[in-house]
N, C-alpha and C positions, 0 to 999 in steps of 0.2 A: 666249337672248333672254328668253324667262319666266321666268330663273332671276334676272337683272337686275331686270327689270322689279319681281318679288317683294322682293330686294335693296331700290330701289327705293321702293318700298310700304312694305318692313318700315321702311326708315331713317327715311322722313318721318313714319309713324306713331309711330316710337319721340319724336322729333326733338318732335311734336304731345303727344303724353304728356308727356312734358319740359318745356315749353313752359307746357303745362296746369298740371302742376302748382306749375314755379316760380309761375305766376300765383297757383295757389289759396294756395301759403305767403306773399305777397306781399299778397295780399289779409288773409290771417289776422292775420298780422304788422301792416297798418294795422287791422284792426279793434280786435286787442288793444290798440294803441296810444291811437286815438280811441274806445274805450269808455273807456278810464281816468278820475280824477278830481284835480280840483286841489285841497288846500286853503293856505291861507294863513290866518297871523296875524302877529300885530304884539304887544308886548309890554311896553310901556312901565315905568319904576321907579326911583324915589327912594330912593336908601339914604344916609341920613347916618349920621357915626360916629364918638364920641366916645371915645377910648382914653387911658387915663391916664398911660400912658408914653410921646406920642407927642406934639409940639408944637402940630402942627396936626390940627383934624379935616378928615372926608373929607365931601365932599359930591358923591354920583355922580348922573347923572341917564344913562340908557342905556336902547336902544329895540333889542329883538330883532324880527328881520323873519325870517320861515320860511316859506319854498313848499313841499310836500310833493306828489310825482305819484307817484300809484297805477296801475300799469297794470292794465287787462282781462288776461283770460286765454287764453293762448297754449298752447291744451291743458291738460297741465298745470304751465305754467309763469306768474310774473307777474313783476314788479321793483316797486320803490320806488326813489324817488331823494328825497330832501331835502337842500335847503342852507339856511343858515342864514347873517344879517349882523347882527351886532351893531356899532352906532354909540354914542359917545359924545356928549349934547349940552353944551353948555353949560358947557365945557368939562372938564377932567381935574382937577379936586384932588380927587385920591384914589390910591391906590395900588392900581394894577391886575395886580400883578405882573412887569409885563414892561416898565412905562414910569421906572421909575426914582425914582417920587415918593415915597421911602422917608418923608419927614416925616409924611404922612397914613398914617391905617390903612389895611389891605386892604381892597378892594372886587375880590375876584376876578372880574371880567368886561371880559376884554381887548377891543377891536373887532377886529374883522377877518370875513374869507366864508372860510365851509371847507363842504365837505360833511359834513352831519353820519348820512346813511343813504343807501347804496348796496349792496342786495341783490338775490339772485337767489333767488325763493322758486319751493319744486318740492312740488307738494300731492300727494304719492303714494296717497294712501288719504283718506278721508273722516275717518280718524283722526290720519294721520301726515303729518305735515311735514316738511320740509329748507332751510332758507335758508343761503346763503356770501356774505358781503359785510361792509359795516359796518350795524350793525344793533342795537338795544337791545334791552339782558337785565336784568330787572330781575325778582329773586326776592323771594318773601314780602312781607315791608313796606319791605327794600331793606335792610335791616340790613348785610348782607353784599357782595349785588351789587347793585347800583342804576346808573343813571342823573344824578343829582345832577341833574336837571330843575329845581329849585332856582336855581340859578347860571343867566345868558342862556348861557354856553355850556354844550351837556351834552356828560356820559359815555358815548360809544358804543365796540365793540367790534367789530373787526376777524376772522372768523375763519367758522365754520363749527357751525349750531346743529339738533341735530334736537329736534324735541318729537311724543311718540307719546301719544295716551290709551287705555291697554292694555284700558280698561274703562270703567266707567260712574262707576266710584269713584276709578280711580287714571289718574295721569298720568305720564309720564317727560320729561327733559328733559335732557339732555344737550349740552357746545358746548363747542369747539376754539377758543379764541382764541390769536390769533399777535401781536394790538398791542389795544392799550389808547387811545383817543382821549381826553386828559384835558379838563379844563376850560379850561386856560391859552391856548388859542386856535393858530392854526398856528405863530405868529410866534413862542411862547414856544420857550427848551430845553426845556424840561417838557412841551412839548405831548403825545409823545406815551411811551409806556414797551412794548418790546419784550419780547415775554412770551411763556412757554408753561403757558397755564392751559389746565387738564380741570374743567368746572363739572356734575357731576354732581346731577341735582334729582330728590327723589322727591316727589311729593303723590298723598296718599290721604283723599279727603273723601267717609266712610259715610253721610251725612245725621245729621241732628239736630241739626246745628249743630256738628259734630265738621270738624277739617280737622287734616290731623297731614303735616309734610314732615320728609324725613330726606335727608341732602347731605353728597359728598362735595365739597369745593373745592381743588385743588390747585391753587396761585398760584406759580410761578417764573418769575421777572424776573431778565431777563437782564442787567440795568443798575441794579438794586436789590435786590441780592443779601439785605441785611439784613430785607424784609422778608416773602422767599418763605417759605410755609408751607403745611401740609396741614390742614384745619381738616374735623372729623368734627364732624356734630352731627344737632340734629332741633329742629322749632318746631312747638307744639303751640297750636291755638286751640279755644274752645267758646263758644257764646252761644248763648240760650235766654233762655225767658221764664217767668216763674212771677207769675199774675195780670196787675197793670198794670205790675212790675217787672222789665225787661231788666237781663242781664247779659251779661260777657264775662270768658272767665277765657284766661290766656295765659302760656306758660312756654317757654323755650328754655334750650336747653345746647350749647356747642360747645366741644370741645377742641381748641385750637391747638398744633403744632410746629413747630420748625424744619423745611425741606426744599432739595434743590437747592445749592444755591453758599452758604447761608447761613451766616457764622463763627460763628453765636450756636447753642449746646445748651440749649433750653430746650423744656418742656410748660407749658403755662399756658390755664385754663377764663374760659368765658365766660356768665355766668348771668342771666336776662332774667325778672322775675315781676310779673305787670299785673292788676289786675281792674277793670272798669268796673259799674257800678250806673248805670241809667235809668231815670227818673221822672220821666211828664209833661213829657218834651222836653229835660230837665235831665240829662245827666251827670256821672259822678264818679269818677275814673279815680286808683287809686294804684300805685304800680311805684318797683320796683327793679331798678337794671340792675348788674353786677357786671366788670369787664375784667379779670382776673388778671393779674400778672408774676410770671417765675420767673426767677431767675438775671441778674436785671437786664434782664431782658428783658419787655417790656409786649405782651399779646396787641391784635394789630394789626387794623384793618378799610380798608386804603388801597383797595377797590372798593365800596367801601360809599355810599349818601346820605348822609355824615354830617350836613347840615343837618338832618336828621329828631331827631338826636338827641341826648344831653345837653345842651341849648339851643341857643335860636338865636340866643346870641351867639358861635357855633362857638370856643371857647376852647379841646376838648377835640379837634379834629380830629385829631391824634395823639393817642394816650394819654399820659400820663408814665410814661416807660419803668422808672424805678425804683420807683413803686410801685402800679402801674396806677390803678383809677379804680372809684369807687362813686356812682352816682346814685339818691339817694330821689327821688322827685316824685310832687307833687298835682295832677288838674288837673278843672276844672269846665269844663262847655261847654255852651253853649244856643242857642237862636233868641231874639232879640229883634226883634222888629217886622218880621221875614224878616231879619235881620241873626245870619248867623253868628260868633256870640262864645267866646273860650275865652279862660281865666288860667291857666297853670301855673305851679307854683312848684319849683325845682331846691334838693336840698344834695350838694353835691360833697365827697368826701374820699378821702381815698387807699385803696385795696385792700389795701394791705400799707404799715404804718405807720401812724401815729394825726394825718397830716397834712388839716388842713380848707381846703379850696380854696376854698372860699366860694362864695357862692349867688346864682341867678338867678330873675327874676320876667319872663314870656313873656306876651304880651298878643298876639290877634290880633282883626278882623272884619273880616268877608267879607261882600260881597252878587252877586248876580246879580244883572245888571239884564234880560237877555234873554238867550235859548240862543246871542247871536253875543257877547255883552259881561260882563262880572264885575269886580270892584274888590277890591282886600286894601291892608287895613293892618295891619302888625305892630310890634310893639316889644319889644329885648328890654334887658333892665337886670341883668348882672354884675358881685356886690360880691365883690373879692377879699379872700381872707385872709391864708393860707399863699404862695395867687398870687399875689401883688402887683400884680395889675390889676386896674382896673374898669374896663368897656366897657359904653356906651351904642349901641345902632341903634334907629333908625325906616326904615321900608320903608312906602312906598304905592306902589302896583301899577294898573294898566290894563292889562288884557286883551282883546284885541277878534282873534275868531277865523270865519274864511269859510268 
């Protein structure tokens, strides 16, 4: 009978413990949840576009709408979720790549809802992380891996990222991606590209204005065989001041090859040289960027931001694979009257061959109007030579973010 009774006692105590603590993970579980945070924005943008080989121009007007939920902390676990909708108003002439409107230029921004970040982030240490989900990787200036934040739909990645800061100076970075999320929306074939990239990141910033990363990228696509490759390199920045005169000095090199399923035998360098000079609020920024081809084959950036770079009349989104690509550019930038303004000016020729692609003139300003609102206007103006196009864009922009 006391042996029951004990029986008894022990069950319902166990059964009470149990009980308890599904409650207390039940509890946890909503608090993580209801401590979390919403933001939302809205994203508005005019891009007209006038292309010389193309009958009609484009006139797009489209409005991104983004919720992002942050969760509280679940020990040590949280998530992220984002989705994103981009809308077309005012109707379609423009070529969005997946509607068919071949007469007008591209305006890459399909509409449609996708989720654009769902991860599980696990904070092991006060230094080291771990997230598995879709989630954005965006190294250095984006040169390489980027986001394309640029475009209403972005670049996200599918897979598995740790990032450790081993020290005080140096950071690691590491991530496993298994799919590529492109820009072209759900609806596109191209939405997304099945991959087995290794994105290895080293950054090492000693102070003084010194930061110096060194990365290995191995990119194999399993459904774009031609453009897998292993690309070794390092990006090196300084900036300092000497009296009232700021500087910035910056250099990169990456050597490209072929890897994986690729039919192409080629090595081919990649060379990046920038110095900026400030004075009195005014900058003056000269650079040369370099794309090698070897064997007919032109060194590639398909996870890259390219709108960052060789203009932002994006002409050069691919390289030319016969003779790759050389950019000199100028560019001056200032504040006027809180209006941030810059001009650059581009000459495009070939890498390999004495072919001139001809040049472009980049016009932007910006204002803030409050920490929730901003505005941008851009223009960019591409006179072909060798390339036989010219292309005109205007971009105005409204940003209003909660």
């Amino acid at each position: 009978m006391h042996k029951s009774l004990s029986l008894i006692t022990l069950g319902i105590a166990l059964y009470a413990s149990s009980a308890e603590a599904e409650s207390d993970i039940g509890e946890r579980v909503s608090k993580a949840l209801t401590d979390g945070k919403v933001n939302v924005s809205f994203r508005y943008r005019y891009e007209g576009v006038d292309q010389s080989n193309l009958p009609d121009n484009a006139n797009a007007n489209t409005i991104r709408s983004r919720i992002t939920y942050t969760s509280g902390n679940l020990g040590k676990f949280s998530t992220v979720l984002e989705a994103d909708n981009v809308s077309h108003i005012f109707g379609d002439s423009f070529n969005d790549t997946i509607n068919g409107n071949t007469r007008f230029p591209v305006v890459a921004d399909p509409s449609g809802t996708e989720v654009n970040q769902a991860y599980i982030k696990y904070q092991a240490s006060d230094s080291t992380s771990l997230k598995f989900g879709r989630q954005r990787i965006n190294h250095d200036a984006q040169r390489f891996i980027g986001g394309v934040a640029w475009r209403q739909n972005e670049q996200t990645f599918d897979g598995l990222r740790l990032e450790s800061k081993l020290s005080k100076t140096t950071k690691l970075d590491y991530a496993y991606v298994y799919n590529v999320n492109r820009i072209f929306g759900e609806d596109s074939p191209n939405s997304d590209i099945d991959s087995d990239l290794h994105l290895l990141h080293f950054h090492y910033a000693p102070g003084n204005g010194h930061k110096l990363s060194a990365f290995f990228y191995e990119l194999d696509f399993n459904d774009l065989a031609a453009v897998a490759t292993t690309n070794v390199g390092f990006d090196y920045q300084k900036a300092g001041k000497v009296k009232d005169l700021g500087y910035k000095l910056h250099a990169s090199y990456v050597n490209q090859s072929d890897t994986g399923d690729n039919p192409f035998d080629f090595s081919t360098d990649y060379i990046a040289l920038d110095g900026t000079l400030t004075v009195s609020g005014v900058s003056l920024t000269a650079g040369y960027e370099s794309l090698g081809s070897d064997n007919g084959r032109a060194f590639t950036t398909p996870l890259a931001t390219l709108h960052k770079f060789n203009g932002f009349a994006d002409l050069f989104l691919v390289t030319p694979q016969a003779s790759g690509l050389e950019d000199a550019y100028f560019k001056i930038a200032g504040k006027i009257n809180g209006v941030a303004v810059s001009a650059t000016y581009h000459q495009f020729d070939a890498e390999t061959g004495s072919a001139d692609f001809g040049s472009e003139i980049d016009l932007t300003a910006s204002y803030k109007f409050s920490k929730n609102y901003s505005g941008l206007l851009k223009y960019a103006n591409f006179s072909g030579d060798d390339l036989a196009i010219d292309r005109r864009i205007l971009w105005a922009q409204f940003l209003a973010k909660f």
